[in-house]
ZAMARGU-4260 file (C-alpha; in steps of 0.2 Angstrom, whole numbers, plus 5000, padded with zeros to 4 digits):
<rodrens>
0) 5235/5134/4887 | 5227/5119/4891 | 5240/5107/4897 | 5227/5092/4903 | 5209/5088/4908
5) 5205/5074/4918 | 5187/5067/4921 | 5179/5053/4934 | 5162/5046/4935 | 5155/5061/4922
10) 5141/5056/4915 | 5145/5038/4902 | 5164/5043/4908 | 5171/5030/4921 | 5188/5037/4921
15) 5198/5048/4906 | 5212/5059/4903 | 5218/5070/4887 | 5235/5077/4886 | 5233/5094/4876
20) 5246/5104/4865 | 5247/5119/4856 | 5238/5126/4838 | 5223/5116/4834 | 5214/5101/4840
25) 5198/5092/4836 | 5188/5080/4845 | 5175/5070/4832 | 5165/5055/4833 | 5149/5048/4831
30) 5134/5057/4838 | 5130/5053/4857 | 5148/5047/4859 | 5152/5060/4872 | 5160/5073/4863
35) 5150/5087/4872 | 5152/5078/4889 | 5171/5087/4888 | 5168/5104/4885 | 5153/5102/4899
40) 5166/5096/4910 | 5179/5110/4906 | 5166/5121/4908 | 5164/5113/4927 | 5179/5116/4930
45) 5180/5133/4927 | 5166/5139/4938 | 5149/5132/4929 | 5133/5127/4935 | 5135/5111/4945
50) 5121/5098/4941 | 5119/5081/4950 | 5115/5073/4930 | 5133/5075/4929 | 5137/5064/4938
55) 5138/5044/4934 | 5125/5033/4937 | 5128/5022/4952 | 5144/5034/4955 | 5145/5046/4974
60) 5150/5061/4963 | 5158/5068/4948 | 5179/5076/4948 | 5184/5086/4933 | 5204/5094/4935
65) 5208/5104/4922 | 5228/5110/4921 | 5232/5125/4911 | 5250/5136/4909 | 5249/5150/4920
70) 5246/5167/4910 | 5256/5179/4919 | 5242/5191/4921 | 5236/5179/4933 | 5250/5177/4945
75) 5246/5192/4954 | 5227/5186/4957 | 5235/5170/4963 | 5248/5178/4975 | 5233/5189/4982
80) 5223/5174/4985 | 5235/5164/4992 | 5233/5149/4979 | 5251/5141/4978 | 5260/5134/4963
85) 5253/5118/4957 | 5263/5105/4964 | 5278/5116/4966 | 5277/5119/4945 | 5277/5136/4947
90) 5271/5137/4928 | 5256/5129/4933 | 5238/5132/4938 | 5227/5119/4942 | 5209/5118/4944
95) 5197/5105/4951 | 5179/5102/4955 | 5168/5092/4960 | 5149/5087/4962 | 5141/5076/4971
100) 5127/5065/4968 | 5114/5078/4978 | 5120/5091/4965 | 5135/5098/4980 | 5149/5106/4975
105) 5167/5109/4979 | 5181/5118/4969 | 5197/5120/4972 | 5212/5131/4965 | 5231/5122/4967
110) 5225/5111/4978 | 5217/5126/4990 | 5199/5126/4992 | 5191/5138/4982 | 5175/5145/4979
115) 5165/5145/4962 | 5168/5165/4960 | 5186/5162/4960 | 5186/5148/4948 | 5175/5162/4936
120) 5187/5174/4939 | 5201/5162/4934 | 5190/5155/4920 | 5192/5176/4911 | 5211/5173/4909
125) 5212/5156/4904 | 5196/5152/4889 | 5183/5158/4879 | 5170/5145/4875 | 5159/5145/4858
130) 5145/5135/4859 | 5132/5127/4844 | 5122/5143/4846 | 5134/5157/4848 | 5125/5163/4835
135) 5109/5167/4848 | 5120/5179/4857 | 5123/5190/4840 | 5103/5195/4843 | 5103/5201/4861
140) 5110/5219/4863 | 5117/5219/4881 | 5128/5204/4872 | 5132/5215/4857 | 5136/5227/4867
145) 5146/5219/4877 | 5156/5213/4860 | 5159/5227/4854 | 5164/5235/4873 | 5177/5221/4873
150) 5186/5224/4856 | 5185/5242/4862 | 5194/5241/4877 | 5179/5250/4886 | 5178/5247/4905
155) 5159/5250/4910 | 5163/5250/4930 | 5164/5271/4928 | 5151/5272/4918 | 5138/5260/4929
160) 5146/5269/4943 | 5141/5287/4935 | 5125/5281/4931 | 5120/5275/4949 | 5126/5291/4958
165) 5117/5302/4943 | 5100/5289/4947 | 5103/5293/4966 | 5105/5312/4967 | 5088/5312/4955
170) 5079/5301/4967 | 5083/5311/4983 | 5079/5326/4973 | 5062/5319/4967 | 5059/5314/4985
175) 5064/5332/4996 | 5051/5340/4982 | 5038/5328/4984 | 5038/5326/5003 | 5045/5346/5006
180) 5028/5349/5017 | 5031/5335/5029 | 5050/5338/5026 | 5044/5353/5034 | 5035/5349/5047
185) 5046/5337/5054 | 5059/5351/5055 | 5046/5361/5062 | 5043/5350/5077 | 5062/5344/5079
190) 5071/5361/5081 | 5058/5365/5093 | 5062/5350/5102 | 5080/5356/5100 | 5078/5372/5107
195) 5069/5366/5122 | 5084/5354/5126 | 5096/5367/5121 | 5087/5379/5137 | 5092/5365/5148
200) 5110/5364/5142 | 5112/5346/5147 | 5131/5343/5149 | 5138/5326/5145 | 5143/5321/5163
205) 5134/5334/5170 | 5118/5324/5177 | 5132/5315/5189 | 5141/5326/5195 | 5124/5337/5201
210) 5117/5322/5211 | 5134/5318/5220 | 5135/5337/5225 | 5117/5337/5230 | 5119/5323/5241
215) 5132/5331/5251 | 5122/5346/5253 | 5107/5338/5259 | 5116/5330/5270 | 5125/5345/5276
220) 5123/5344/5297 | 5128/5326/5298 | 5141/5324/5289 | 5147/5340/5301 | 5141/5328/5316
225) 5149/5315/5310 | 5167/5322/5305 | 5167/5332/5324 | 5165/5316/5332 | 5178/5306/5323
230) 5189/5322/5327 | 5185/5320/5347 | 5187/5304/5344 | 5203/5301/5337 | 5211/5318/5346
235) 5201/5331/5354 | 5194/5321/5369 | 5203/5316/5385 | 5205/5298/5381 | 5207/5299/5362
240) 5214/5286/5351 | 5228/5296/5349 | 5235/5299/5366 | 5231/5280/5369 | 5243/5275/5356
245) 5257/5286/5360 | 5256/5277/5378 | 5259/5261/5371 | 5270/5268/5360 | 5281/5274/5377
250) 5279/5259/5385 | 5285/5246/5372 | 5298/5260/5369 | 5306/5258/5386 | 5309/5240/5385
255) 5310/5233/5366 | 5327/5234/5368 | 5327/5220/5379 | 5317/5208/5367 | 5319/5212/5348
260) 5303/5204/5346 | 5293/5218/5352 | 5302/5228/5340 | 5289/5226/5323 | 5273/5228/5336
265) 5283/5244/5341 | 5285/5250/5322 | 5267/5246/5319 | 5261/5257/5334 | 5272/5270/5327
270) 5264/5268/5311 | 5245/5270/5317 | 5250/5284/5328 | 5257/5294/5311 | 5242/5289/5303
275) 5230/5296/5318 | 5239/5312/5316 | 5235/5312/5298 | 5217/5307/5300 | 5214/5321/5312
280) 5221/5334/5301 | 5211/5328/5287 | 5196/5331/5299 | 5200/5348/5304 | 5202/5354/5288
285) 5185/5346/5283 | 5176/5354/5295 | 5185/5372/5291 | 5177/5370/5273 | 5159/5362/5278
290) 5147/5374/5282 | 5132/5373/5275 | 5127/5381/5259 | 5107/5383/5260 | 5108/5394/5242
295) 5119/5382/5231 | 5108/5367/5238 | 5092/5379/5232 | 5102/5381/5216 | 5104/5361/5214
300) 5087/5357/5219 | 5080/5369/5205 | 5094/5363/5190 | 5090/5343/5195 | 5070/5348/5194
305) 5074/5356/5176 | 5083/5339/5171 | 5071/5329/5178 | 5056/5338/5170 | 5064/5338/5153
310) 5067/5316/5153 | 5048/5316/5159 | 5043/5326/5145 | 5055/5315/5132 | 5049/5297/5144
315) 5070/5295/5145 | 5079/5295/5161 | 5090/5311/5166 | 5106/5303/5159 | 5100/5300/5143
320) 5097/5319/5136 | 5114/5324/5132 | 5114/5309/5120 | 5097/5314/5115 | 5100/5330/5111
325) 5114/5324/5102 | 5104/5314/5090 | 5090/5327/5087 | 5103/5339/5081 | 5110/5328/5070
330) 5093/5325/5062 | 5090/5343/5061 | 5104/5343/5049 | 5099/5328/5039 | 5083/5336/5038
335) 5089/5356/5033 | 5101/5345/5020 | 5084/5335/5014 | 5076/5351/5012 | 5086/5363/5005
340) 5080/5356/4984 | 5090/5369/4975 | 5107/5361/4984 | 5099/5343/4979 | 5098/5348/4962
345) 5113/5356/4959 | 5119/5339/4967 | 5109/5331/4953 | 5114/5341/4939 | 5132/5339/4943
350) 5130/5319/4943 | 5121/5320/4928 | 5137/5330/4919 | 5150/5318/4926 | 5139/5304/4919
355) 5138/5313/4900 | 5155/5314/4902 | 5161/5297/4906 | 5146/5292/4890 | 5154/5302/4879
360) 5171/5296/4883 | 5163/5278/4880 | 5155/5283/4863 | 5171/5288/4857 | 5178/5273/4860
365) 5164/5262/4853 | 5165/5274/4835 | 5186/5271/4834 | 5182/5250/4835 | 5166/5251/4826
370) 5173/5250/4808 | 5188/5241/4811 | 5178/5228/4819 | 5164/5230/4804 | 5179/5227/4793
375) 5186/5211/4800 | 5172/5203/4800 | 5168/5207/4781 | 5183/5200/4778 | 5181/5185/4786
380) 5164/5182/4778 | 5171/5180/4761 | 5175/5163/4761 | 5162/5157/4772 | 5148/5156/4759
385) 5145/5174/4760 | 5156/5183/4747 | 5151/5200/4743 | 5142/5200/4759 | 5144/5214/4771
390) 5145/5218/4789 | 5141/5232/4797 | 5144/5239/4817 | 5130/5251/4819 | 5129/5265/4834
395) 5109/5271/4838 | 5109/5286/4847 | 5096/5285/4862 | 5085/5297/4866 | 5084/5292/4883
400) 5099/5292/4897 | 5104/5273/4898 | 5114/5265/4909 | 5124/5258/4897 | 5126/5274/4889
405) 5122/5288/4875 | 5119/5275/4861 | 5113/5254/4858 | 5125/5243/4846 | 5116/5236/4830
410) 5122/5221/4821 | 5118/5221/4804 | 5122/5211/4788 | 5121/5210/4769 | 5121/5193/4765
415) 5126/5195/4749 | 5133/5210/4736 | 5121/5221/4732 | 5109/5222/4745 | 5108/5235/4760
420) 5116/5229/4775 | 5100/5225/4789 | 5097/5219/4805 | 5103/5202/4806 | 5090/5195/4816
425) 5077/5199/4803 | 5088/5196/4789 | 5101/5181/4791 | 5096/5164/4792 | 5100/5150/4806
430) 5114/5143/4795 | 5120/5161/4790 | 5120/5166/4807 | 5132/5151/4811 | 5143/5156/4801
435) 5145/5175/4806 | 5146/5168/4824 | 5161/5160/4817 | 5169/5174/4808 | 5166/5187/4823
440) 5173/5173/4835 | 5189/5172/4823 | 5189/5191/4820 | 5189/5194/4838 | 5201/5182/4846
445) 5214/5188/4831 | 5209/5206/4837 | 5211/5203/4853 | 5229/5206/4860 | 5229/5222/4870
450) 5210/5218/4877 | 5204/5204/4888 | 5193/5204/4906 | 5201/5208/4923 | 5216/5199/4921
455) 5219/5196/4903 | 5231/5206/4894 | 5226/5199/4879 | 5214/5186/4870 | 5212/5170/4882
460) 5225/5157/4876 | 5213/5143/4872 | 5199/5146/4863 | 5187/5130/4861 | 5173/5128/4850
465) 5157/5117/4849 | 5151/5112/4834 | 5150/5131/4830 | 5154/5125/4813 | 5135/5114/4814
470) 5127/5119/4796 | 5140/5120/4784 | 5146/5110/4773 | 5156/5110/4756 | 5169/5121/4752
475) 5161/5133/4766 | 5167/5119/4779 | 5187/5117/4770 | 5188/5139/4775 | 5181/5135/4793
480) 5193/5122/4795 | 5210/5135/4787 | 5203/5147/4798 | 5204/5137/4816 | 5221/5133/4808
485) 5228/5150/4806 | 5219/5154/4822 | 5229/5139/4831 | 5245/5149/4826 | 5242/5161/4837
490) 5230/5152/4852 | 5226/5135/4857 | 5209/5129/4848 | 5199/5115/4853 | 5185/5110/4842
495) 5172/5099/4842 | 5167/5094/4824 | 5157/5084/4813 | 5167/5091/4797 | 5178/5079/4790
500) 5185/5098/4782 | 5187/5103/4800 | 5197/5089/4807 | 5207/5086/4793 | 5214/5104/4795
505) 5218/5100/4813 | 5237/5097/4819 | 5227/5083/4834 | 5214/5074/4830 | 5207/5064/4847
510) 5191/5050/4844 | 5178/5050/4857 | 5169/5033/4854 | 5155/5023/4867 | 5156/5007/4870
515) 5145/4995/4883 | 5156/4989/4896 | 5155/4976/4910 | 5161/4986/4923 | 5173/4975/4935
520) 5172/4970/4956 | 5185/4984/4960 | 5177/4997/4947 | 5167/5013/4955 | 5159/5002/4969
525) 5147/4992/4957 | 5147/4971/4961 | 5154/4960/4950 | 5139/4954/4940 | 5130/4972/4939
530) 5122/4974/4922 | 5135/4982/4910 | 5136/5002/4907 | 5138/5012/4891 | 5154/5022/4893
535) 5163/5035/4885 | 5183/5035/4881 | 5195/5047/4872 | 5208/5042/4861 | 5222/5051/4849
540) 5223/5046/4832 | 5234/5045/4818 | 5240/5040/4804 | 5228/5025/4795 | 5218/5025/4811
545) 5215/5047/4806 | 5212/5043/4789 | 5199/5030/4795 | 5190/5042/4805 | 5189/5055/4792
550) 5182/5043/4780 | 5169/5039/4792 | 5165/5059/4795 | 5163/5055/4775 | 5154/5043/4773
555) 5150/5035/4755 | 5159/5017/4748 | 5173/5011/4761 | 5186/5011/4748 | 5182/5030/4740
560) 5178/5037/4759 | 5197/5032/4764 | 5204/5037/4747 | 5196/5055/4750 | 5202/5053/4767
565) 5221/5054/4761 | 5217/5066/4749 | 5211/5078/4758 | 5227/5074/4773 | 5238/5073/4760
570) 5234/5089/4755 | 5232/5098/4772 | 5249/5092/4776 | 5257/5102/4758 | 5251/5117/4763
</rodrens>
């Protein structure tokens, strides 16, 4: 439910708030008071197209807040996206936007910044808003389809889903047979590629480890030079770095105990002369194992000539073939999967079934709320000018697959008893369509519980109305007004009126009236002085000042206006 709306610098509104209860509520007043200007800002608030003509003139920007109770649906969707209770109420949900004057906006959700698709997705939970020309939506069919989807519970993220894989399979299908000659000459031309690579065999490190082994072989003799005389150096020869060290070793060794501070030199002599040992053993080993190898280093020059002639052929270095190969391999496959059209079909045909499955399940579901919904309606005709009149909910088979599924939903209509129910575009006029926008409205919100959008478990908890009731008149207009009533017994209802019928059925009645105003030093930024604005305010009335403004929606004599006035309250209040 809507709890409160609160508007700054919208359009002729400086400033304004409305506390909102439960059942049914009208706004009424004279025309171009402003009236609209509330539902545009709700709308605002709940995710709609920001315009800089909304805000004030002379005004930096527009704010709208709009407070609802919290459906429980929603508190998950809240606690996903980290939107915290409004002002610690955790019964609370509080939406705000704002534009400013260069058409930029800003939302936020409890007081968190928010974007515009979160508002939206709030918006599904919380109100379904009928405009003046609902009616135009009764003769577009993706909207009637999506009216009749809604009543019957129908989720078309399967089916779109079925539909796009089924569309897919066909179009890769399509393409392998229309391109299977050059499908085949690519694969042609890359497995012989493959094959070529696959001769040499590249292994991954392989390239590396051949020019490090190389090297040493090449290299053979002087690496054997050079180990043997390091070897002389460090022990073979007469004066070799070993036998000097264990001199010194001796000599320190005779009279360290005299002066502890030859001690650490003597450790470190000590230490290079295990480290000499262990230098020369390393050597001898070395040179047990390196004798040249003239075969292996024949062997490496042929395998690095292979490598390099293969990256000449590709124009990639060496080190790149193993990855090469790699990738053209995998392109075989893609290409072998690309050509082989019998698997693409199979792959097509099975899309196609899951698709008429997931139709058909969807056709079944639009036949069981067909009727039922044909029948509401019908029903909620009768005292809307239209007795005998018939609704109908009609299901046309397509010849052709649609997205949407197997068949299209036709709305038709007998305006009155007697006559075959027909298209209602070509048969209902403006001020008949009015009406049956207003009897499917009722007939779906009523219908509702059970059904809803993403979050809603059931019909959204306020439903507003703007002069959807535009066109009527008479004792049409007294059983639009008894039905927002009964429908305010079960969900808020906000309606914007120009039917003294209407507003004398509602339990609120709220006045927006215009006035011009001289708009003070401190007020919105202007100077004291500036030209006076036309602005808009809201205000609850009862009692004489209610009977006063329904005589006014009246009009006639002063004195027989308010008479009829209290008439018609009076009697309102005995039912």
């Amino acid at each position: 439910m809507l709890r409160r709306l609160a508007l700054r610098d919208v359009v002729i509104v400086a400033e304004l708030e409305v506390e909102l209860g439960p059942g049914f509520t009208v706004l009424t007043g004279e025309t171009g008071a402003g009236k609209s200007i509330l539902v545009d800002a709700l709308q605002l608030a709940l995710g709609g197209r920001a315009d800089a003509t909304l805000v004030r003139e002379g005004a930096a920007r527009a704010e709208v807040s709009a407070e609802f109770e919290l459906p429980a649906a929603l508190r998950p969707w809240l606690e996903e996206a980290g939107f915290a209770a409004a002002g610690g109420d955790e019964q609370a949900l509080l939406l705000r936007r704002t534009v400013d004057a260069q058409g930029k906006s800003r939302a936020w959700v409890n007081g968190s910044p928010a974007t515009v698709a979160q508002l939206r997705e709030a918006a599904e939970a919380l109100v379904d808003i009928h405009g003046q020309h609902a009616w135009q939506s009764l003769t577009r069919p993706a909207a009637v389809r999506a009216l009749l989807d809604e009543q019957a519970g129908v989720d078309a993220e399967p089916l779109a889903a079925a539909w796009k894989a089924w569309r897919e399979a066909l179009a890769r299908c399509e393409a392998a047979t229309a391109q299977r000659d050059a499908l085949a000459r690519d694969r042609e031309r890359l497995a012989w590629q493959v094959g070529e690579l696959d001769k040499l065999a590249p292994g991954a490190d392989e390239w590396a480890t051949l020019e490090a082994e190389h090297q040493r072989l090449a290299h053979g003799q002087a690496l054997i030079d050079g180990a043997r005389a390091a070897l002389a150096a460090v022990s073979d020869d007469e004066a070799n770095a070993a036998a000097l060290v264990g001199r010194a070793v001796d000599a320190l060794d005779e009279v360290a105990r005299y002066d502890a501070t030859l001690e650490p030199v003597l450790e470190v002599l000590r230490g290079a002369a295990l480290q000499l040992d262990d230098a020369a053993h390393t050597l001898s080993a070395y040179l047990g194992r390196a004798e040249p190898d003239p075969e292996r280093l024949a062997a490496l020059d042929a395998r690095l000539a292979a490598w390099v002639g293969q990256a000449r052929r590709y124009k990639r270095t060496p080190a790149e073939l193993p990855a090469l190969l790699a990738q053209w391999k995998h392109e075989l496959q893609g290409l072998d999967a690309a050509a082989d059209v019998q698997a693409l079909q199979q792959a097509a045909a099975e899309a196609e079934r899951a698709w008429r499955a997931e139709a058909e399940r969807v056709s079944r579901q639009r036949k069981r709320a067909a009727r039922p919904l044909a029948e509401a309606v019908t029903a909620a005709m009768q005292p809307l000018g239209m007795a005998g009149g018939r609704f109908e909910v009609a299901l046309l088979p397509h010849d052709e697959p649609q997205s949407f599924g197997l068949e299209s939903v036709e709305l038709r209509v007998a305006g009155h008893a007697g006559s075959t129910p027909r298209p209602l575009a070509k048969v209902a006029s403006g001020g008949e369509l009015s009406r049956l926008a207003l009897a499917i409205a009722v007939t779906t919100a009523q219908r509702g519980e059970g059904r809803g959008g993403r979050h809603a478990a059931a019909t959204p908890p306020t439903l507003v109305f703007d002069e959807i009731d535009a066109g009527v008149g008479g004792t049409v207009a007294d059983s639009v007004g008894r039905l927002m009533k009964q429908l305010g017994g079960s969900v808020q209802v906000l309606a914007v009126t120009h039917l003294a019928q209407v507003a004398a059925c509602a339990d609120h009645h709220w006045v927006v009236s215009k006035a011009l105003t001289q708009m003070a030093e401190s007020g919105k930024g202007r100077a004291k002085g500036a030209p006076a604005q036309t602005l808009s305010a809201v205000a609850p009335v009862e009692g004489e000042a209610r009977v006063a403004e329904i005589a006014r929606m009246l009009g006639g004599e002063r004195l027989s206006g308010t008479a009829h006035a209290q008439a018609m309250l009076g009697a309102r209040a005995a039912r």
